[in-house]
N, C-alpha and C positions, 0 to 999 in steps of 0.2 A: 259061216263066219270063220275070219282064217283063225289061228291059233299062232302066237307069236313064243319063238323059242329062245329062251337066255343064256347066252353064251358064256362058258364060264373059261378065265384064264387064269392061270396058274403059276406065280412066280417066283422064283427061287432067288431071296437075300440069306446074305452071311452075315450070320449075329453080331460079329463086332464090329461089322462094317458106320455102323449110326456112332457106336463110340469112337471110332478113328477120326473121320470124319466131324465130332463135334470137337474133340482134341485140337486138331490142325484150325478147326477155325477161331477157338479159343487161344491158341498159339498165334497167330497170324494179329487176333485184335491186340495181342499184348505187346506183339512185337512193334504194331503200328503206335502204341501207345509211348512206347520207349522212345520208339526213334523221334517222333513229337516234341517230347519232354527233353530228350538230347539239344535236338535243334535249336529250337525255345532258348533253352540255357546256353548254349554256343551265344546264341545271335544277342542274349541280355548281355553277358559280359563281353561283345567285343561294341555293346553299344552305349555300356552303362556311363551314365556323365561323373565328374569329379563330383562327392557331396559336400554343401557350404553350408553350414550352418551359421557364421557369422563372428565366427571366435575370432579371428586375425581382426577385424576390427573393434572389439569389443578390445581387444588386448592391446592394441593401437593405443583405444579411448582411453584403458584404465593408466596406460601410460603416462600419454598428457597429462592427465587429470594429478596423477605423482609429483611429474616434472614442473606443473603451476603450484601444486603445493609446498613443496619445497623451495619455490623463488616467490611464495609468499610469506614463507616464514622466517628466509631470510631478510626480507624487507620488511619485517615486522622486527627479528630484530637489532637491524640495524636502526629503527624509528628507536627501538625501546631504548639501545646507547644512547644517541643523540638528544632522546630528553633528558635521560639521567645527565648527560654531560650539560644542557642548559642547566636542568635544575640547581645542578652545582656552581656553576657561572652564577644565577641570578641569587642565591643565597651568601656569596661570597661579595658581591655586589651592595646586597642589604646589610649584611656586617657592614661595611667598608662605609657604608653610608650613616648607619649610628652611628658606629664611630665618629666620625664628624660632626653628627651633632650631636652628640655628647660633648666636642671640642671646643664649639659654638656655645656651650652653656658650658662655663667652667661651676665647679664645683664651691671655690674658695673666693669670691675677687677678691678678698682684704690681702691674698699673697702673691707675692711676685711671679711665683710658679707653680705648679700644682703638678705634685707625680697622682698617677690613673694605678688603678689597682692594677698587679703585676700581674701577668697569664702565665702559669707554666704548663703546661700539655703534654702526657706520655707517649714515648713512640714504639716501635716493637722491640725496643733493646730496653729491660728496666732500668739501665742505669743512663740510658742517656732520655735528657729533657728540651725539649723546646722551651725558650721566653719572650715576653713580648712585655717591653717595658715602654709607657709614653708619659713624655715629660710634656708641658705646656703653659702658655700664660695664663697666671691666675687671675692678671684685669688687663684689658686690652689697651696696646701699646705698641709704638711704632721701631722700640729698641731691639736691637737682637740682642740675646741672651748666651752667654757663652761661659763655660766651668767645667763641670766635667761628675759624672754620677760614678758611686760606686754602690757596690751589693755585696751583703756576705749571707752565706746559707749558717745558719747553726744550726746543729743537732747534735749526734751521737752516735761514734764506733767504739764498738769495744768494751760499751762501760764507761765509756770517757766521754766529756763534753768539747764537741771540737766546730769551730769556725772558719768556716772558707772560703775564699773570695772568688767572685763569681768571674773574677779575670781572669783568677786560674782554673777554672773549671771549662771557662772556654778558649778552646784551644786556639784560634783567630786572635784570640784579644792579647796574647801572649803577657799576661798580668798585666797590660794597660788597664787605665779606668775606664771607662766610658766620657767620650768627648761628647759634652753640651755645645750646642753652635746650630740657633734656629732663633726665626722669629714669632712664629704660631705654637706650634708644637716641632714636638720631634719623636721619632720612634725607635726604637731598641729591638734587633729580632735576632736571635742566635742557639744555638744548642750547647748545652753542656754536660756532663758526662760526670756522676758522683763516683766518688772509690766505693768497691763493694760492699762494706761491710757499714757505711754510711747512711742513716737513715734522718733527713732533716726535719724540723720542728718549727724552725724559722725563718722567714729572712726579714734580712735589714737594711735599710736604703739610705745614702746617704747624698743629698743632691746641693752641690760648693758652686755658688755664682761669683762669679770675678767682672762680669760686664754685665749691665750697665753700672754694677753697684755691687759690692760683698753680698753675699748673702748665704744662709746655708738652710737647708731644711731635713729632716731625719724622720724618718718611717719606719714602724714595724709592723710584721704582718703574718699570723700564723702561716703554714703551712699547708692546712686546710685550706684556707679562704684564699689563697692563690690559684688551689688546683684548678684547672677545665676539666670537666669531666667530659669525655668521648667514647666513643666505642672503643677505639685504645687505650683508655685507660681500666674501662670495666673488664677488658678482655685483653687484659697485658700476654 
């Protein structure tokens, strides 16, 4: 039987040769890894798109939404003037219409004429006053009536008891009386203007017919029970 013989070979490595060698190849994966990641990043930002999240029109929208609000609240209130301004038309309306029929029912028929309680009204000056005097027939009649009214304020400056004629108080009437000359009624409407130191108590009404017939009639009437009260006057 043969006999088989094992050849033995023998071969000479240099110890740091496995470490250089695992070096360069670890050099080489990192190097490959860079240049990757380089690329990569180049090719994203020369690819990357504009981002839109949606703010320009959101900001568009909240716009609009300002510029309708604001041309609704001016049309709100431009609506709020124009009621107030009815509202005042149609109350001025309703006055103006009792009035009349208040006219329509006189107070006295037994008298030729009938003066209507006097209105005086404060305005933002305390010493000057609005009035509103209405004279009318007291039984109904086809006559005009013609004479002439006077008014005197009485009160008190100074300590003193003083009387003044409402002709000279208003400056228009330049101490005329007031002319009567109407066949229904008639109305009286003016301002007048007290001296400062004047505070009155009374007045007194003096109303002289000469057509159709003489006649005279005489009124007095605190000072209180003339006032109107208003918001000018509580908030002079």
């Amino acid at each position: 039987m043969a006999r088989h013989h094992h050849r033995t070979v023998i071969k000479r490595e240099h110890p740091a040769r496995a470490w250089v060698l695992g070096g360069l190849l670890c050099l080489g994966v990192g190097l490959a890894l860079m240049g990757s990641y380089y690329w990569g990043h180049q090719s994203g930002v020369v690819s990357l798109a504009p981002l839109n999240d949606g703010s320009a029109v959101l900001i568009e929208r909240i716009s609009e939404l300002e510029t309708r609000s604001e041309l609704d609240q001016q049309a709100l209130r431009q609506l709020t003037r124009k009621l107030a301004d009815s509202r005042g038309v149609i109350e001025e309306l309703e006055g103006e219409l009792a009035f009349y029929r208040e006219v329509m029912a006189p107070e006295d028929s037994r008298r030729g004429i009938v003066l209507r309680m006097p209105r005086f009204s404060a305005t933002p000056d305390s010493r000057r006053w609005r009035y509103e005097l209405v004279v009318q027939q007291g039984r109904p009649t086809e006559d005009r009536l013609m004479g002439e009214l006077q008014a005197r304020l009485v009160g008190r400056a100074l300590g003193q008891s003083v009387v003044l004629d409402l002709a000279d108080l208003d400056e228009r009437l330049a101490g005329e009386p007031l002319p009567i000359n109407f066949r229904y009624f008639q109305r009286f409407e003016g301002e007048l203007v007290l001296p400062p130191e004047f505070t009155p108590e009374r007045l007194e009404v003096d109303i002289l017919l000469q057509k159709p017939r003489s006649d005279g009639v005489s009124l007095s009437h605190d000072w209180s029970d003339v006032l109107v009260y208003t918001s000018t006057t509580l908030n002079p």
